[in-house]
C-alpha positions in Angstrom: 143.6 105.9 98.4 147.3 106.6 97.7 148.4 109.0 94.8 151.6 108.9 93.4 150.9 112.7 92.0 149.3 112.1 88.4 147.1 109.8 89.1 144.4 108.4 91.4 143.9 105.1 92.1 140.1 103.3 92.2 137.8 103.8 95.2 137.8 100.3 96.6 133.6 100.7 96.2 134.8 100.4 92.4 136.4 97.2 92.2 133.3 95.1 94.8 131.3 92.3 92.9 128.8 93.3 90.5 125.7 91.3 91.9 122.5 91.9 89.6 120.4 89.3 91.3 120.8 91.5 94.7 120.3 95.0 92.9 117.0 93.2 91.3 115.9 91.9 94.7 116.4 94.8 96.3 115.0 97.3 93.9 111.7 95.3 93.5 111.5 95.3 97.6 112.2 98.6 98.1 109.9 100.1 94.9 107.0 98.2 97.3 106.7 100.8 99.4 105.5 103.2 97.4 102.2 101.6 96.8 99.0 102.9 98.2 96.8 100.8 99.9 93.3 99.9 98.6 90.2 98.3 99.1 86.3 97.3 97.9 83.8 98.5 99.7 82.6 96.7 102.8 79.0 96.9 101.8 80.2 96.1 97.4 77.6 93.3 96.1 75.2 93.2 99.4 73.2 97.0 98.6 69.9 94.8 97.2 67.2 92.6 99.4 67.8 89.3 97.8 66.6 86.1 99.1 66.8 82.6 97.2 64.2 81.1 95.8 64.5 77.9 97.7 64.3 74.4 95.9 61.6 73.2 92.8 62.1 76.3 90.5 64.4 75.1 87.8 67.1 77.2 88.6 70.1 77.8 91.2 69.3 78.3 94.7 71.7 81.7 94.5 69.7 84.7 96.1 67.8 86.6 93.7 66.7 90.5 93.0 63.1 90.5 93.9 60.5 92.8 92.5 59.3 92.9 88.8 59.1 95.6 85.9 62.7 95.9 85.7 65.5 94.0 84.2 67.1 93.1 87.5 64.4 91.8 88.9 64.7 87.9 89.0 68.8 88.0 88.7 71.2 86.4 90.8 72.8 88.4 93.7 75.5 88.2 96.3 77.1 85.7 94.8 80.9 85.8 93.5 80.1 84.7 90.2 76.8 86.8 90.0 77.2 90.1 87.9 76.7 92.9 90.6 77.5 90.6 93.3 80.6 90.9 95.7 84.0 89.4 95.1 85.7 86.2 96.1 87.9 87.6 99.0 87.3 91.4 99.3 91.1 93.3 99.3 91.5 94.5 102.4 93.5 97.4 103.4 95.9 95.3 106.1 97.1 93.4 103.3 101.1 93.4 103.4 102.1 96.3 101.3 105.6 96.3 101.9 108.7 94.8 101.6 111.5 94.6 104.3 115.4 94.5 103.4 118.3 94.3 105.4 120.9 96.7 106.0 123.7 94.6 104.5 121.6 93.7 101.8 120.8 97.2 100.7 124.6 98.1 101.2 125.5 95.5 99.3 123.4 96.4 96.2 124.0 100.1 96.6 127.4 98.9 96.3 127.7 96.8 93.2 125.1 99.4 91.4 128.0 101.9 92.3 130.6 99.6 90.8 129.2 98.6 87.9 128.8 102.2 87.2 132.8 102.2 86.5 132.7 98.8 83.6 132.1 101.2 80.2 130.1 98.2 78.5 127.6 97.8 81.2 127.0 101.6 80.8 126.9 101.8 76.9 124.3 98.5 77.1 122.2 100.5 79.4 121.7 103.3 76.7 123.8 105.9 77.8 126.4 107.6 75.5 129.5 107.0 77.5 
């Protein structure tokens, strides 16, 4: 940076290439590690004793509630598209939660978020009073 005693001139940082698609990128890969991992239960949709009814009923062969005297009694269980029964593809808790980023990527948005900081109509469209 060389003065000439009244003024300053820009940081080089100032005048880099504002990139928006990296800053976006980067942002959305980095705010993924926040998130807490999460699960169903192992044993979600399989807590009943149902067995299917086997063939020449009239109805599906899903496994059903057994027992009588009770509203549940007869209905479908286990089954993904059963009410009470357990989802198609339980989440796991291994699942890929986060998202890697390179150095030079995260330099490089850290960067043009810096320099777009210095154009005063970016600013002013973000909602700041400049």
């Amino acid at each position: 940076m060389a003065t000439d005693g009244a003024s300053l001139s820009l940081p080089d940082v100032m005048k880099a290439s504002i990139r928006p698609n990296i800053v976006t990128f980067v942002h959305g890969q980095i705010s993924e590690n926040a998130r807490q991992p999460y699960a169903v239960s192992k044993r979600a949709g399989h807590q009943t004793s149902a067995k299917s009814w086997g063939t020449g009923r009239a109805v599906s062969r899903i496994p059903r509630v057994p027992g009588g005297g009770t509203h549940r009694a007869g209905q479908g269980a286990f089954g993904n598209m059963c009410r009470g029964g357990r989802m198609f593809a339980p989440t796991k808790i291994w699942r890929c939660w986060h998202g890697a980023v390179n150095v030079t990527q995260k330099r490089h948005a850290m960067v043009s978020a810096i320099a777009a900081s210095a154009v005063p109509s970016l600013v002013i469209a973000h909602g700041t009073s400049y």
